[in-house]
C-alpha positions in Angstrom: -1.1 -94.7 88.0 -1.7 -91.2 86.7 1.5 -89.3 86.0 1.9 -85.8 86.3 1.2 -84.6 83.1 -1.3 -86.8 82.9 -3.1 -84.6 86.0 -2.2 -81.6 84.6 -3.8 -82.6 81.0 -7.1 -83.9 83.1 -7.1 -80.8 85.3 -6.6 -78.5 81.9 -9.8 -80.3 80.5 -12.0 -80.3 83.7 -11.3 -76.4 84.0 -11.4 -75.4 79.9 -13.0 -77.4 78.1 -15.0 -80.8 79.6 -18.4 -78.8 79.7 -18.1 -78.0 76.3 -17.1 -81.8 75.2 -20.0 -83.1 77.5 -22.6 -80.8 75.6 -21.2 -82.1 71.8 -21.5 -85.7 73.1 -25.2 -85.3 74.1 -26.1 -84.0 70.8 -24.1 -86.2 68.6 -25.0 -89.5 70.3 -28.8 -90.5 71.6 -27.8 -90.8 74.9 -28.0 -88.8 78.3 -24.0 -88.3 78.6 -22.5 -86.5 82.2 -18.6 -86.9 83.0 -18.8 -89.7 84.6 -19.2 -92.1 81.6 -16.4 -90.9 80.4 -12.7 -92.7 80.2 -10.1 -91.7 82.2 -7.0 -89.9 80.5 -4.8 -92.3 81.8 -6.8 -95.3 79.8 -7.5 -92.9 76.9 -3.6 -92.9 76.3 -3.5 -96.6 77.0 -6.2 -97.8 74.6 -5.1 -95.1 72.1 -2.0 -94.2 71.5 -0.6 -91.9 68.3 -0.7 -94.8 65.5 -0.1 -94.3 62.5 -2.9 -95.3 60.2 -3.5 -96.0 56.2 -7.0 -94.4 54.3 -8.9 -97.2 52.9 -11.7 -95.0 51.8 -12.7 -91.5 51.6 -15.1 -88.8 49.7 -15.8 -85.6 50.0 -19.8 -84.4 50.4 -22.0 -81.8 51.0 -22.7 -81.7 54.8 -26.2 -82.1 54.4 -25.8 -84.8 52.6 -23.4 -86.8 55.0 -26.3 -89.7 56.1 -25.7 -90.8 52.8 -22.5 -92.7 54.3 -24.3 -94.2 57.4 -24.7 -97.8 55.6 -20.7 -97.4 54.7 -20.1 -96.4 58.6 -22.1 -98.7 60.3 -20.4 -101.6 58.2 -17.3 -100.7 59.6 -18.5 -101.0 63.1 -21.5 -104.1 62.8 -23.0 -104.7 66.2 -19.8 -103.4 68.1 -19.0 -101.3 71.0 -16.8 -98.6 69.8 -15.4 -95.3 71.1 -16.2 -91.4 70.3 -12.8 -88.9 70.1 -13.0 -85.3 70.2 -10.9 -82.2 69.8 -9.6 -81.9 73.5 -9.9 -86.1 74.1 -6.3 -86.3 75.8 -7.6 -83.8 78.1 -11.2 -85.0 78.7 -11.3 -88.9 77.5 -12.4 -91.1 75.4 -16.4 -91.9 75.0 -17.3 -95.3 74.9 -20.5 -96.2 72.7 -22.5 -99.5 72.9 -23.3 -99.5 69.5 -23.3 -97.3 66.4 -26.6 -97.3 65.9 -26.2 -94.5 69.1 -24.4 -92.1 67.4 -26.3 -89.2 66.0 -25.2 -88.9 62.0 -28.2 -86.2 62.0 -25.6 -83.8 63.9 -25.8 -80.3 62.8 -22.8 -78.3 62.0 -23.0 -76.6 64.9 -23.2 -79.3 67.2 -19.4 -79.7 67.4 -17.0 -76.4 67.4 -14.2 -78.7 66.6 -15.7 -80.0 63.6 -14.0 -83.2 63.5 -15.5 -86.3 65.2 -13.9 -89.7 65.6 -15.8 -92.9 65.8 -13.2 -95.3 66.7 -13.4 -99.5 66.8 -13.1 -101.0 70.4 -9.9 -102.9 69.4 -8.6 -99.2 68.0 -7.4 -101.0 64.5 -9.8 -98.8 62.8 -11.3 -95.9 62.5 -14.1 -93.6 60.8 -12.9 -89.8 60.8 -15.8 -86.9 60.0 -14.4 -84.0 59.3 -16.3 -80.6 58.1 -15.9 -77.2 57.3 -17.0 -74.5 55.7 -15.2 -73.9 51.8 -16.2 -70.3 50.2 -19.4 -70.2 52.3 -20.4 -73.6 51.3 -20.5 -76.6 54.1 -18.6 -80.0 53.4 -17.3 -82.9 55.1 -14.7 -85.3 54.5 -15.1 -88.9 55.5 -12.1 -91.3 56.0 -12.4 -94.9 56.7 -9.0 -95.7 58.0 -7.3 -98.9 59.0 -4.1 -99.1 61.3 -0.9 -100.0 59.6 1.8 -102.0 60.4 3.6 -99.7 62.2 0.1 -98.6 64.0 -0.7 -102.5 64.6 2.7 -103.0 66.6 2.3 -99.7 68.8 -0.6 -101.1 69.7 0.3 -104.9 70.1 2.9 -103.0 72.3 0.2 -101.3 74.4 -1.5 -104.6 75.0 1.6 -106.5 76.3 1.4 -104.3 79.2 -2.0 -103.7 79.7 -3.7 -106.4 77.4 -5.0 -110.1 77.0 -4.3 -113.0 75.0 -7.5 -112.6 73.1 -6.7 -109.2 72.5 -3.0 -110.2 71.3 -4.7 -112.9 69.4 -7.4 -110.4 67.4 -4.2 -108.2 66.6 -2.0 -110.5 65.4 -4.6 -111.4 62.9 -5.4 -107.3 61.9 -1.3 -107.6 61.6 -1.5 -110.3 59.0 -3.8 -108.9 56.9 -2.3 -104.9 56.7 0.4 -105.3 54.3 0.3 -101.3 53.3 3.7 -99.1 54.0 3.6 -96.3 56.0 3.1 -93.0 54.6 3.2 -88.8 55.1 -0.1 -87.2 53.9 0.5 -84.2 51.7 -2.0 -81.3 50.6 -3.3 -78.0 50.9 -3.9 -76.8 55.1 -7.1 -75.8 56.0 -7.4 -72.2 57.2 -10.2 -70.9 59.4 -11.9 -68.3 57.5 -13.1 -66.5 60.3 -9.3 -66.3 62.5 -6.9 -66.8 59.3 -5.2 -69.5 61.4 -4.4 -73.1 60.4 -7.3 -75.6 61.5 -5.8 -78.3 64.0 -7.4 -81.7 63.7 -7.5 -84.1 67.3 -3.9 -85.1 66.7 -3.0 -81.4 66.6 -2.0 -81.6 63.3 -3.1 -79.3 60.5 -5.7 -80.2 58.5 -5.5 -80.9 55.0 -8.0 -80.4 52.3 -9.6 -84.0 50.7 -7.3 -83.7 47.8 -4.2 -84.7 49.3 -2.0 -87.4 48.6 -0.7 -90.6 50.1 3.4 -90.3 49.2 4.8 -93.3 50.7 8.6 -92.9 52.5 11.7 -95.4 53.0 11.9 -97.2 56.0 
């Protein structure tokens, strides 16, 4: 059942900002997308709650050089379903995707003003993040190939005794006995947005930080 601040979240996005998200979806994907494919909020914050993941992988390129990852991304994926997130996807929903040979690594810069796009695994354990910007006039983009750590694994597990399977439970126990990384905080320089002079906010609504930042693990 849809809370309340779960309605005022979906009525936010339907008023601000789900025009916007349905336009970026029909350019980054080969598809004809209208709201009605997309997830609701209240299954978006079931299926994908704030885990915390680890970086497996991640490099720094020019932007117009970025389809030079697409064998590295669709690994990650295979012949998968898999979900799209956006800035703005806890107010408009998740995108789900039959395949990653839909998505749309041709995007132009311009395609997304959030300039972050997360492809997402259909069992949420992992995840390939896009993020770009412009860096003294010159276009970039990081890409992270990031896997769900333990911590992540059991808010999830969590998720999917309510909701879930025992297929499910079983396919996460098993990501849970291979991730043996601890958790850590990311640390680095903040993106600023050249053109406000603000921080730039990734999907989480955390600031974003440039690709040479650390992993510094902490106690627990």
């Amino acid at each position: 059942m849809e809370t309340i601040e779960q309605k005022k979240r979906r009525l936010i996005g339907k008023i601000k900002y789900l025009d916007t998200y349905i336009k970026t979806l029909n350019r980054i994907t080969f598809k004809k997308v209208d709201s009605t494919m997309l997830l609701s909020v209240v299954d978006t914050d079931r299926l994908c709650p704030m885990a915390d993941f680890n970086i497996d992988y991640k490099t720094t390129l020019y932007f117009c050089n970025k389809k030079d990852m697409w064998d590295k991304i669709k690994y990650v994926f295979g012949c998968n379903p898999l979900y799209i997130r956006l800035q703005h996807f806890r107010e408009c929903g998740l995108f789900p995707l039959e395949s990653i040979n839909l998505f749309n690594i041709d995007f132009q810069f311009e395609d997304d003003p959030g300039e972050m796009i997360v492809l997402v695994s259909k069992n949420c354990l992992q995840e390939v993040v896009l993020d770009f910007y412009d860096e003294y006039d010159i276009r970039k983009i990081d890409i992270e190939i990031r896997s769900a750590t333990k911590t992540g694994v059991n808010e999830l597990e969590n998720r999917e005794e309510s909701y879930g399977t025992s297929k499910k439970k079983l396919e996460l126990q098993r990501a849970k006995d291979c991730l043996l990384d601890k958790p850590y905080w990311e640390a680095g320089s903040v993106k600023i947005d050249e053109r406000t002079g603000k921080m730039r906010m990734n999907c989480y609504g955390r600031p974003k930080l440039y690709s040479s930042k650390s992993k510094t693990e902490y106690m627990v």
